[in-house]
N, C-alpha and C positions, 0 to 999 in steps of 0.2 A: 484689116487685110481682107475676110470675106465679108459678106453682111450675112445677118442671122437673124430672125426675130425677137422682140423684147422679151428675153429668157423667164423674167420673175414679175407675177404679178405684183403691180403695189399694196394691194393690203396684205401680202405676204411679205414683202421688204419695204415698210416703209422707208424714206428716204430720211438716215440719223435716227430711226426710230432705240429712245431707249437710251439714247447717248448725249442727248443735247442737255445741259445742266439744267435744270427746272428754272422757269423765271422769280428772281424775287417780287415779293411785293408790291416793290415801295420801285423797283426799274421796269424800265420799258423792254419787252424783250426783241431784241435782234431780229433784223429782217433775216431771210434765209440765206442772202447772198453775202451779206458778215459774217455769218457764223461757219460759211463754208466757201470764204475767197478762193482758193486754189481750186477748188472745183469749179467755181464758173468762169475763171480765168479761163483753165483749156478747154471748156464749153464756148467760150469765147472766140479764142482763136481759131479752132474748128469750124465754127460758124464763119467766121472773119475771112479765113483762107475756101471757104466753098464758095462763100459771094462772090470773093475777088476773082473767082476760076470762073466764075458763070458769067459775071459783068465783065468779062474779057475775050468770050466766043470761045469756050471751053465745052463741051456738048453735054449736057446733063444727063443725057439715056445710056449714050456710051461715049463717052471721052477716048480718043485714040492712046495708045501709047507716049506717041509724042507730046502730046499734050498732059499726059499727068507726068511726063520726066519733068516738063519745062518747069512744073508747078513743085517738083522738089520729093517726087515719088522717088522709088529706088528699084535698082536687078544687081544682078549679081555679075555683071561686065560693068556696069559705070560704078560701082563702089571696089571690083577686087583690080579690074583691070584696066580704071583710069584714075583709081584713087580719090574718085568722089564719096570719103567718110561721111561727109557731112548731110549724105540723105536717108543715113540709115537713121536719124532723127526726123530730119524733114519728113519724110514717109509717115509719120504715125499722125500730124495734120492735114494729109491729104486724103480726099475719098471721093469715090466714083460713086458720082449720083444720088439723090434726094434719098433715096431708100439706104443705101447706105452709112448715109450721114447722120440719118435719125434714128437709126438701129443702134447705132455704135452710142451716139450722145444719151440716150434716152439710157441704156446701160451704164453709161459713164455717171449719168446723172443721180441713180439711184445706190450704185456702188462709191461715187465719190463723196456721197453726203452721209452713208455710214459709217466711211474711213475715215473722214478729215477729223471728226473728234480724236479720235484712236490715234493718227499718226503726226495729225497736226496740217498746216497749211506746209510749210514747208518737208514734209514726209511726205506727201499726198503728190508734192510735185516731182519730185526726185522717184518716186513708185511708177508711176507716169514714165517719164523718159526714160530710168533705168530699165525698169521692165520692159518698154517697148521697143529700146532699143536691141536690149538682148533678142525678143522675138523678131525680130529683123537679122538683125546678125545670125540666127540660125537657119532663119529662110535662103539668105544669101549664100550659105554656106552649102545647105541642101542642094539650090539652084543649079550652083557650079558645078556641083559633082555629079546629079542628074545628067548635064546636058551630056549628049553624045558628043565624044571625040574633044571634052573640054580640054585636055590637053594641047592641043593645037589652038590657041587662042585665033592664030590669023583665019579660024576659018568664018570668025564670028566675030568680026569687028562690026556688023550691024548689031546694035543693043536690041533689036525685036527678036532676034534668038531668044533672048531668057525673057519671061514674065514680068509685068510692072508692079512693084508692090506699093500699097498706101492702104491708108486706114489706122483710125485707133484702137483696131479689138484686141493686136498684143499687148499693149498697152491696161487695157480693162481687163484681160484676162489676170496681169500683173495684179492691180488692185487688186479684184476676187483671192486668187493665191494671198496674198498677206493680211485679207479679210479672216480667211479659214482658221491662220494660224492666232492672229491678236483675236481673234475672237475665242479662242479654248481658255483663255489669261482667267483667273478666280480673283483679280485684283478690279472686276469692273461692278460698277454699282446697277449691277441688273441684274434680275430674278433670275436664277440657275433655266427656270423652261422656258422662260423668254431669249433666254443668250444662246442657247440648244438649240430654239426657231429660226433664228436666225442665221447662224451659223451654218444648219441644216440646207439650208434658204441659196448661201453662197455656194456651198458643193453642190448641190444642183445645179445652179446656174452653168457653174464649169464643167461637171461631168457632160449636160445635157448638150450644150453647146460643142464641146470636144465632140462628141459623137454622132453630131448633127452634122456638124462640119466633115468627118472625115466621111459620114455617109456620102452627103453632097461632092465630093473629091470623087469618091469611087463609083457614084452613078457619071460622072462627067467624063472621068477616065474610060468607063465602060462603053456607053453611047456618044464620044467623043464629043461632045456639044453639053452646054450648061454652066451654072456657074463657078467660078474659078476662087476655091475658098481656099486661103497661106493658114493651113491649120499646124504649119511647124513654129510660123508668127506667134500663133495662140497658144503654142506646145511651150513655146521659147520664153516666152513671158509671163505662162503660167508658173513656170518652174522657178524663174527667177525672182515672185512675187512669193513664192515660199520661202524660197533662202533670202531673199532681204528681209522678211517679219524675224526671222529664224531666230538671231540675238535683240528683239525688241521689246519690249514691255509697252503697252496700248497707256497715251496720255493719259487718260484718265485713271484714279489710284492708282500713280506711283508720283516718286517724288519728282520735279522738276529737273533737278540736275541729274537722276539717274535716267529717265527719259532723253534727255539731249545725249549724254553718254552713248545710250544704247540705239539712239538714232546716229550719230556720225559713225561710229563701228557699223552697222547696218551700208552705210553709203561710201565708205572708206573699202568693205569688202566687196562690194557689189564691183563699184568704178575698178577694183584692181582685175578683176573675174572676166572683165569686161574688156579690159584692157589688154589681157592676156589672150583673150578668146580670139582678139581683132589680129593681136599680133600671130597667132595661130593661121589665122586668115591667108594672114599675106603670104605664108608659106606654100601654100599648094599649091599642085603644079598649076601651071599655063603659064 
């Protein structure tokens, strides 16, 4: 949703640093993109969905409005007031411009190769969408109630009344949040001050960021001009990357079956949260 700079140095977070199983011997060890498929999947598609917006006369410095709805962005009139649900996901694979696309990814990149051991490939994706969804849906929610005079829907049938959202930082804010949490776990096979750096590592990212962002908001509010950063996206997905780790125990040391366990309860409580939140939605006035 905004862009931000790369929060965490890499020798300060290495990317999986501490979590990757030591190689045996006698095997070959894993390229990085095996050992961490769901991470470079939506590094994938992200990439995937910038080209095809570029290789299609989408403007890379500033993209119009229209041009990032076409591409699957979202506001808070085409999802509450024409019932396009389906871009409060699309939204977390679109972004405005080079700098943006590499701030987010370069984040995603070093928080998703810590977490995929922890949560698994199929965690990693479900933290992703769920989490990025919810910071969507609170943007959305913000949006509408913002706008002056929302109650009168007809006065704002043009969709450039409310703001375009896209970008994956609700999203990576999500991961960091269930980073904080699986990372406190006494069940991981790494040094007590090693797991405290790191850990230490992720709250930074998020507080600094949080605060970056809302700086950026309030210098642009004030001098009316600058950039346009959805820190309720990053509010929204932060929170919800806390409460999906909330019931999980981190794959590594614990047992199999109790891990899957405490990963469907994690996705079974989020989707219902979720689902409530939407139908919450549809309630207010306009």
């Amino acid at each position: 949703m905004g862009s931000y700079p790369p929060p965490i140095d890499p020798e300060i977070l290495p990317p999986g640093a501490g979590y990757l199983p030591a190689p045996q011997p006698v095997r070959r060890r894993k390229p990085s993109w095996a050992s961490a498929p769901a991470t470079y999947l939506l590094l994938g598609i992200n990439c995937a969905v910038f080209l095809a917006m570029a290789t299609h006369g989408v403007g890379l410095g500033t993209p119009t409005t229209d041009q990032l709805m076409k591409w699957g962005a979202d506001n808070a009139g085409s999802v509450l007031a024409q019932g396009q649900w389906w871009r409060i996901v699309t939204a977390m694979f679109v972004h405005v411009g080079p700098l943006h696309l590499v701030t987010n990814m370069w984040c995603l990149w070093n928080l998703g190769l810590l977490a995929e051991p922890l949560l698994g490939s199929t965690g990693v994706l479900a933290v992703y969408i769920l989490t990025g969804a919810a910071g969507n849906l609170l943007s959305t929610m913000i949006n509408w109630l913002w706008l002056p005079n929302y109650q009168d829907w007809t006065k704002y049938h043009d969709l450039g009344a409310f703001p375009a959202g896209a970008g994956a930082s609700g999203a990576v804010f999500g991961i960091a949040g269930a980073l904080i949490i699986l990372l406190k776990s006494n069940r991981l096979p790494v040094p007590p001050l090693e797991l405290k750096r790191l850990r230490r590592s992720v709250i930074y990212f998020a507080a600094l960021n949080l605060i970056l962002g809302a700086s950026i908001s309030i210098g642009t509010w004030v001098a009316h001009y600058g950039l346009s950063i959805d820190n309720w996206a990053h509010l929204g997905g932060f929170t919800c990357g806390l409460l999906f780790a909330a019931p999980m125990v981190p794959r590594f040391g614990s047992p199999r079956s109790v891990f899957q366990e405490r990963l469907h309860i994690a996705i079974a409580m989020v989707v219902i949260i979720l689902v409530l939140f939407g139908f919450y939605l549809t309630k207010l006035p306009g």
